[in-house]
N, C-alpha and C positions, 0 to 999 in steps of 0.2 A: 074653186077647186080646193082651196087650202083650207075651208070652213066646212066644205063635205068631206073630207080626211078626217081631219078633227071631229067632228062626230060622227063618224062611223067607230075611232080609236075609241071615244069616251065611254059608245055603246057597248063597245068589245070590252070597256073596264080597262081599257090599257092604258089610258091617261084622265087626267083629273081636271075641273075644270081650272086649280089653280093654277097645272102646269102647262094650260094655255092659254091664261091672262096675259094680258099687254103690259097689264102693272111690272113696272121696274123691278125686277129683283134689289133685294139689301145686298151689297158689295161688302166684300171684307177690303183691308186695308189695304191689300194689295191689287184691289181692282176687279176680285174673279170673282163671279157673285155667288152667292153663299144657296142651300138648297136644305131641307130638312133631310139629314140622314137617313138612310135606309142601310140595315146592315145585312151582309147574308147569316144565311141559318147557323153556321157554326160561330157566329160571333161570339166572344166571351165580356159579359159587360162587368163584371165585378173587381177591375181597375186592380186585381194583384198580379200584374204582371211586371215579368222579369226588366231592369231598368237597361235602358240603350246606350251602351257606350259606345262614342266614336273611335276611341285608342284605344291599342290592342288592351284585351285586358292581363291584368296581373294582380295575382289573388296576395293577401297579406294574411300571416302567421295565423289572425284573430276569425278571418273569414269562412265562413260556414262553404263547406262543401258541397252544395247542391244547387240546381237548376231550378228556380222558379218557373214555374209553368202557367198557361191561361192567360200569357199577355193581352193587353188590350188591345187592337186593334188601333185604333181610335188613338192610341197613346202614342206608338210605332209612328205611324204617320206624323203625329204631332213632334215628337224629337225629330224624325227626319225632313221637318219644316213642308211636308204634303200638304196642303191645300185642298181642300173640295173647287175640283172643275164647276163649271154652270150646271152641265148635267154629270153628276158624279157614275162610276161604272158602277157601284152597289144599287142606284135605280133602277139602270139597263139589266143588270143582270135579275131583277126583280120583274121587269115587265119582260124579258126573256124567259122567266118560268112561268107566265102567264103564256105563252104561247107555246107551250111545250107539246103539246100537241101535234102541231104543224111539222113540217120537215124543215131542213136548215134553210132552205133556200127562200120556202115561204116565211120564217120567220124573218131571214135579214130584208125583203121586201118590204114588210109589216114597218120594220124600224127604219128605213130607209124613206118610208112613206110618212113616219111619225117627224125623223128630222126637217122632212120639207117642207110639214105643218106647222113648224113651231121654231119661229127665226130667231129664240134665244139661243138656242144650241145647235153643235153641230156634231156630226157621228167622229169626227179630228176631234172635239174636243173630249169627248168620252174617252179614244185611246191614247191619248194622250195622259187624262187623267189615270188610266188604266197603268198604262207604261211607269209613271210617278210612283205608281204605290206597287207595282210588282217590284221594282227599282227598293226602296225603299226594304219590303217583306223581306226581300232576299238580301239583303243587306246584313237585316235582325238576322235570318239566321244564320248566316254567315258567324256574329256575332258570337251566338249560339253554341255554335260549334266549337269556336275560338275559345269561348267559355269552359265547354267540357274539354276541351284538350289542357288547357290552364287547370284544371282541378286535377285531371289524371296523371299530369307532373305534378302538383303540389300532393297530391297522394302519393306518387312514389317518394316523392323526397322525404317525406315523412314516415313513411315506414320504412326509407332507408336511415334515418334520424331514429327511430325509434328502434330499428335492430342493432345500430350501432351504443345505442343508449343501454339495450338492455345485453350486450356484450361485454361492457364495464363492469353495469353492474353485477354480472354472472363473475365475470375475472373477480372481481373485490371481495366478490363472495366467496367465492374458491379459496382466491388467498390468504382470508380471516379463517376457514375451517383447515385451511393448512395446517397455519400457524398454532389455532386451537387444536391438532391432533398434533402437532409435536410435544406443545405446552401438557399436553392429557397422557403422551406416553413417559415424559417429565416426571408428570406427577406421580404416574403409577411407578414409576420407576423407585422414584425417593421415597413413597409408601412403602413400598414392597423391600425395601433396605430397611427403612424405619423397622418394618415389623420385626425382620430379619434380627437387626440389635434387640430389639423388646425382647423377641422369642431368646436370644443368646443371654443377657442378663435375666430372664427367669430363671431360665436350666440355670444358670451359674450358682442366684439366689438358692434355686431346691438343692444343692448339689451341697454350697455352703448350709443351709441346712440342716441337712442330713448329719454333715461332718460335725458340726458344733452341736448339733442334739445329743451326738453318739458319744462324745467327748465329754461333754454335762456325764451324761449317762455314764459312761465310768470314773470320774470322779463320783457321784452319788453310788454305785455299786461300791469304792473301793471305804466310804463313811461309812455305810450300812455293815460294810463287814467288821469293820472296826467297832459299832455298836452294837454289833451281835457279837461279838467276842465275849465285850465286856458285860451286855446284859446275860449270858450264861455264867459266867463267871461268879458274879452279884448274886446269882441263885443256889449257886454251890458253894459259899461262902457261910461256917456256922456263925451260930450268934453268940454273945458274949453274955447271955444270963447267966 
């Protein structure tokens, strides 16, 4: 019965013949034997993904504000110590879209028939393994979340740091152009006297001036008449031939 299951499965393409060798699976260390991965379709393999911490997290001054994305699958599992079962759920769910076809009922027939063919595994160890890594995903995003609520305080803080930063520097500034428009009404003040005396000692200057020109000027009128006296005189004076 168990070798006409089996190939009937193999025919269908739902099983392989290595996955119904007698040959011993390789064991990892901890006894569960190991299976060549199969991943589903949205896997992301390019290994930048966001890193697992188990304590809460808390972002520091230097720390970039953003969420890495496209974690690895494969990595998640591995921080959260998950194991591949004997028959991991990324195979079942692989030879579950080979059946996709079928209705649900026939499909868990099909694998229910595939479990009794094949006394490595059992349909317990699948959800089990299932349970492990659902356990785990939600874990990360749990994580995840944790992460962004940590950045959207570390954001507020910092724009409340930064509005208070740029409230000083506004006051300091205010204060220096205070102080520079009293220093400026100062100036223009002392200018504006300065000119004030300039302009007073001019006029004084034209004023003295005028006075001491005018004052020249009739001592030089009261000469001239005194030389025009005499040079009239000198011309109506006969001569002594």
């Amino acid at each position: 019965m168990k070798n006409r299951l089996t190939r009937m499965l193999q025919v269908a393409g739902l099983v392989t013949d290595e996955q119904t060798s007698e040959t011993p699976r390789p064991t990892s260390v901890d006894g569960a034997a190991n299976s060549d991965p199969i991943t589903f379709t949205d896997y992301d393999d390019t290994s930048k993904g966001h890193q697992v911490i188990n304590d809460s997290v808390v972002l520091n001054a230097d720390d970039s504000l953003k969420i890495d994305e496209g974690a690895d699958v494969k990595h998640i599992y591995e921080e959260a110590a998950v194991v591949d079962g004997p028959y991991p759920i990324e195979r079942l769910a692989k030879v579950l879209a080979g059946l996709s076809q079928m209705d649900v009922a026939s499909r868990r027939v099909a694998i229910e028939a595939m479990d009794a063919a094949d006394d490595t595994w059992s349909i317990e160890d699948v959800l089990a393994d299932g349970r492990n890594k659902v356990n785990a995903l939600t874990s990360y995003q749990n994580q995840v979340k944790e992460l962004r609520e940590a950045i959207r305080s570390e954001v507020e803080n910092r724009i409340t740091e930064s509005q208070e930063n740029k409230n000083l520097a506004v006051a300091d500034i205010d204060k220096q152009i205070s102080e520079l428009q009293i220093k400026r009404e100062e100036f223009l003040s002392t200018s504006a006297t300065e000119v004030a005396q300039l302009r007073g000692q001019d006029l004084a200057a034209e004023d003295a001036a005028t006075r001491e020109v005018a004052r020249i000027e009739d001592n030089i009128k009261q000469i001239k008449n005194i030389l025009t006296l005499f040079s009239k005189n000198e011309n109506n004076t006969p001569s002594n031939s």
